[in-house]
C-alpha positions in Angstrom: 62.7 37.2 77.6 64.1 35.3 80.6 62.3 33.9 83.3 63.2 31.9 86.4 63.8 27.8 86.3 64.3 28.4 82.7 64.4 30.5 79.6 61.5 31.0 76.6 62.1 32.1 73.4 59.2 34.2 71.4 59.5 33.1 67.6 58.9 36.1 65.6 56.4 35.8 62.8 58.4 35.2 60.2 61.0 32.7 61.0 57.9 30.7 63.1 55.8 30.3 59.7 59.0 29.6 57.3 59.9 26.5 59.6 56.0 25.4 60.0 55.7 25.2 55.9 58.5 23.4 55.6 56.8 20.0 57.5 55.9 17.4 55.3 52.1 17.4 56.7 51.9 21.5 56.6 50.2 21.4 52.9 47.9 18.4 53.9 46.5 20.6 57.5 43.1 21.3 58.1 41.6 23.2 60.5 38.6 20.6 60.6 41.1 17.6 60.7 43.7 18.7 62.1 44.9 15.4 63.0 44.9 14.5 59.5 42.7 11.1 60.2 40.4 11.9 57.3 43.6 12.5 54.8 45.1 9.0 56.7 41.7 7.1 56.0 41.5 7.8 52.3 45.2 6.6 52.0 44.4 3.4 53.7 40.9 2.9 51.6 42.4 3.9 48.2 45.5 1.4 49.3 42.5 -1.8 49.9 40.9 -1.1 46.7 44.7 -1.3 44.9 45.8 -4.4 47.0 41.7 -6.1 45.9 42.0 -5.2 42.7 45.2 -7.1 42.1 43.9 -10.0 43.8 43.1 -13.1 41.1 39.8 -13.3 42.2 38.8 -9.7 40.8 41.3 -10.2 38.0 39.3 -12.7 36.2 35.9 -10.8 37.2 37.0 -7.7 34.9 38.4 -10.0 32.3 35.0 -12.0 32.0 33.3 -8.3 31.6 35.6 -7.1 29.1 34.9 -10.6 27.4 30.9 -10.8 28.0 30.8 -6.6 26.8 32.8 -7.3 23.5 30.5 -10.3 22.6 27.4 -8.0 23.4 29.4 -5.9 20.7 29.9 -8.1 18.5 26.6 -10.0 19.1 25.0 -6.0 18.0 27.3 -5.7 15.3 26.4 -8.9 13.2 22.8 -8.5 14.2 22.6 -4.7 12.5 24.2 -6.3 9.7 21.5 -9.0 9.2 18.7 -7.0 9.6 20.2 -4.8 6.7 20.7 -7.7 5.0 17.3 -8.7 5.3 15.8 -5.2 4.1 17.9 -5.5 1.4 16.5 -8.9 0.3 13.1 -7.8 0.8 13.2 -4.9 -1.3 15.1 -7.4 -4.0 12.0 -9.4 -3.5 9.5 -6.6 -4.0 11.4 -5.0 -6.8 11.6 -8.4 -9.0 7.8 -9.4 -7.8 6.9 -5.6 -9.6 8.9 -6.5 -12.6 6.9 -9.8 -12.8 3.5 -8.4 -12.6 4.2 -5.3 -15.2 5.6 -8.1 -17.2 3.0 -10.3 -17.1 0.4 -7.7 -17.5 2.3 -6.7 -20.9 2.1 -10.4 -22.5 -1.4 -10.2 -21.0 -2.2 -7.2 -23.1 -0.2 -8.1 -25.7 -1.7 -11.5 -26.6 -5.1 -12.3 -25.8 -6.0 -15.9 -24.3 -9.1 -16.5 -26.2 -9.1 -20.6 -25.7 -11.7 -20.5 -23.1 -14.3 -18.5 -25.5 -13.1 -20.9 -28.0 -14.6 -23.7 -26.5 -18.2 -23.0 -26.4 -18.0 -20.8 -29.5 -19.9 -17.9 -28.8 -20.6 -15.3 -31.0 -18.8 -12.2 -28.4 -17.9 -8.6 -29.0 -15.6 -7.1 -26.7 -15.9 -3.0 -26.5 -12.6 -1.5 -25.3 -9.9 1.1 -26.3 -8.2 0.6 -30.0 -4.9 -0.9 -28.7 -6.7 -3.2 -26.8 -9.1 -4.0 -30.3 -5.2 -4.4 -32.4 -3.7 -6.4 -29.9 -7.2 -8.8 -29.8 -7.9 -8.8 -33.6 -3.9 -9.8 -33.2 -4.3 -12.2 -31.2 -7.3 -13.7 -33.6 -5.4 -13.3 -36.8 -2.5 -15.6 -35.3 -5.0 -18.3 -34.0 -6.5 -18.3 -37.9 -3.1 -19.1 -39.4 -2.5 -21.7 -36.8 -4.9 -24.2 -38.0 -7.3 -23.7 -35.1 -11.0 -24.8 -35.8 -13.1 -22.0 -36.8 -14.4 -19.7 -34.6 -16.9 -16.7 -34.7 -15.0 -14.2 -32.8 -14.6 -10.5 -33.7 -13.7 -7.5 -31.8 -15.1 -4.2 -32.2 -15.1 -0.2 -30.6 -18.4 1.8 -31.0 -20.9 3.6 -28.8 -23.0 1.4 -26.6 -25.4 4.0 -26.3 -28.8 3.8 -28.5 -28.3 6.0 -31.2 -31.7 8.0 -30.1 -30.1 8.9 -26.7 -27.2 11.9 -27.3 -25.5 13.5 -25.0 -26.7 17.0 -24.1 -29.9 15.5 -26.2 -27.9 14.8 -29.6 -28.7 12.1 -31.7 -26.2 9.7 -31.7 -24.8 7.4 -34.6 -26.3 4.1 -35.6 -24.3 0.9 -34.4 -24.4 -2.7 -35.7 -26.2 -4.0 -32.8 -28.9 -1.6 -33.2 -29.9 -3.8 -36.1 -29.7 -7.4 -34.3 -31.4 -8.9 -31.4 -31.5 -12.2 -29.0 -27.4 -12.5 -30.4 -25.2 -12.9 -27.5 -25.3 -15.5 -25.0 -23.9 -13.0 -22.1 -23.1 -9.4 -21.9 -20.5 -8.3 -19.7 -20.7 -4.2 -18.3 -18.0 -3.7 -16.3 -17.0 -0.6 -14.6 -18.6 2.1 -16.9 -22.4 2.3 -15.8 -20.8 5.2 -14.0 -19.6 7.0 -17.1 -22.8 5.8 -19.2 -25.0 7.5 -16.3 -22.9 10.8 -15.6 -22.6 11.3 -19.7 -26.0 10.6 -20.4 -27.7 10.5 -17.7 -31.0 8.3 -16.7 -32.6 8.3 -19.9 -29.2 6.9 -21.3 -28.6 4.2 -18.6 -31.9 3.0 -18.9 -31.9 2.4 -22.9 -28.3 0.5 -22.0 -29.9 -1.5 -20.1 -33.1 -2.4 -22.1 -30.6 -3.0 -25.4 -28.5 -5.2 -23.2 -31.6 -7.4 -22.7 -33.1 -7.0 -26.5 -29.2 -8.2 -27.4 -29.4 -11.8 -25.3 -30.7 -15.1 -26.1 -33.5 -16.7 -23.6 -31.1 -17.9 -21.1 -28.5 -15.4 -21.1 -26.6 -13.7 -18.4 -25.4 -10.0 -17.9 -23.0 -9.4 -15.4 -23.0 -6.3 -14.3 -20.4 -4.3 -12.4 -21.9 -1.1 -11.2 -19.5 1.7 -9.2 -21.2 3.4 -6.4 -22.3 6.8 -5.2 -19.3 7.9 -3.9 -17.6 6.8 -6.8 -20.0 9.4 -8.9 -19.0 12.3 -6.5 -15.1 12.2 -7.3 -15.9 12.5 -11.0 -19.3 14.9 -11.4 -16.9 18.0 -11.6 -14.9 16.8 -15.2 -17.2 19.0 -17.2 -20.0 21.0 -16.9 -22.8 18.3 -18.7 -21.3 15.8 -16.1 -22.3 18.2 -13.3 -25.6 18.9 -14.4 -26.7 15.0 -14.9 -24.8 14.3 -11.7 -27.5 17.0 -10.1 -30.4 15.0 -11.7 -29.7 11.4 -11.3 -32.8 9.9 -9.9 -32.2 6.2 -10.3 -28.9 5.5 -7.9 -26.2 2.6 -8.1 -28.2 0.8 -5.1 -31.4 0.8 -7.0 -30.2 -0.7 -10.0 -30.9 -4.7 -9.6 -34.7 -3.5 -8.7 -35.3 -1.3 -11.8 -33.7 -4.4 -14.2 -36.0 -7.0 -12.8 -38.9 -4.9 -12.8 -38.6 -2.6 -15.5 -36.5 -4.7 -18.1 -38.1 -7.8 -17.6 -34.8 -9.6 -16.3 -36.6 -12.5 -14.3 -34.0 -13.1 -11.6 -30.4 -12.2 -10.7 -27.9 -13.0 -7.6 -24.8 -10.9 -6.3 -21.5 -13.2 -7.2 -19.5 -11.0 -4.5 -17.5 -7.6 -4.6 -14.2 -6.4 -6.0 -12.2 -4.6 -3.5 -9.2 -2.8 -5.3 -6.8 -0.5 -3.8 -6.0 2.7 -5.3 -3.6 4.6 -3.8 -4.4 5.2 0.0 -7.8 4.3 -1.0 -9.7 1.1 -1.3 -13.1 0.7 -3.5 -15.4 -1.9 -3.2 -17.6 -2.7 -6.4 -20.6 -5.3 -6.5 -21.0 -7.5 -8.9 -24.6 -8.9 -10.1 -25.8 -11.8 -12.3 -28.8 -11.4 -14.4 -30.7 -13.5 -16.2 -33.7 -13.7 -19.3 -35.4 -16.8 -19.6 
């Protein structure tokens, strides 16, 4: 095409678009920038952050944050270790503190300490389960070929019970302290009123309790460590008599310090405080009463 003052040349398609892709800024064109300001903006802001972050000042800054995130590090590192450290101590602790106690509780069973009833010399049976009488009589035996003073001090295992109170309405059998009276200066009845009451029921519980005041001198003392109501529920269901004197118990725990002063003739008692004792996830509280005869 030729036209006057000069000539124009139409570019064809192909040889137009081969020339345009071959400029440098041809693969960096936008049809929303098509200056390329945007593209010449980014270059100049990625090249301030390269030329700040070489400067000395921002140097040190990332060195002191390397250095203040590896003490944090390290600082959570040795204080993980100490607290394991510290578990493991404690459970050390609690391991050899069980030792002790099962240990001491064997010697405990094993030898009886029998210097305090030594002293005032009373004339004491103690009612508990046959090793408990061996390791006692034991105990006794070895305190007789020491060349201790003499001592009146035997240990024996036979129904509490009155011999005219059975259970299921049996006649029981005869006892050597159905034969004696005014004999002991204190009875102890710890922790089996419960089992005297649900396996013999009132009638039972009551003839205890009148034997254990035919049994002491004037002046004596029964201590008396009654479980409570709640305490008879868990065990009612161990047999079938249980049950059915669990069903008729009239005279309950609570009333108990009533009936002995009024009924046994005890002429005055006081509560010494409770026993609280943990058994599993449960804790039981127990009473404990003084009584006295004068």
């Amino acid at each position: 095409m030729s036209k006057k003052g000069g000539t124009r040349k139409r570019l064809n398609s192909t040889s137009d678009f081969e020339t345009l892709s071959k400029w440098p800024c041809f693969e960096n064109y936008s049809f929303t920038d098509p200056l390329g300001l945007e593209v010449l903006k980014q270059e100049r802001e990625e090249k301030d952050q390269h030329n700040a972050d070489t400067t000395p000042e921002n140097q040190n800054k990332r060195k002191r944050n390397a250095a203040s995130q590896a003490a944090r590090r390290l600082k959570s590192k040795s204080a993980e270790k100490s607290r394991s450290e510290d578990e493991e101590g404690v459970k050390s602790q609690s391991i050899k503190r069980i030792k002790g106690r099962k240990s001491q509780s064997v010697e405990k069973r094993n030898s009886l300490n029998v210097s305090s009833l030594l002293e005032s010399k009373p004339a004491i049976d103690k009612f508990q389960d046959s090793s408990l009488i061996r390791s006692a009589n034991n105990a006794s035996q070895k305190l007789r070929t020491d060349n201790q003073p003499a001592f009146s001090l035997s240990f024996k295992v036979h129904n509490f019970v009155p011999p005219d109170v059975g259970a299921s309405g049996s006649t029981g059998p005869q006892s050597v302290l159905d034969a004696i009276s005014c004999e002991y200066d204190s009875v102890l009845m710890l922790s089996v009123s419960k089992w005297i009451h649900l396996t013999y029921g009132d009638m039972g519980l009551k003839s205890c309790f009148a034997k254990v005041y035919r049994l002491l001198k004037k002046g004596g003392a029964f201590v008396l460590e009654c479980q409570m109501w709640p305490s008879y529920k868990q065990s009612r269901k161990i047999n079938d008599a249980m049950f059915r004197n669990f069903n008729s118990i009239q005279l309950f725990p609570n009333q108990f310090p009533k009936y002995l002063v009024d009924s046994c003739q005890f002429s005055s008692y006081h509560h010494i405080g409770d026993i609280e004792k943990k058994k599993g996830k449960k804790t039981f509280k127990r009473p404990i009463f003084v009584f006295y005869k004068l």
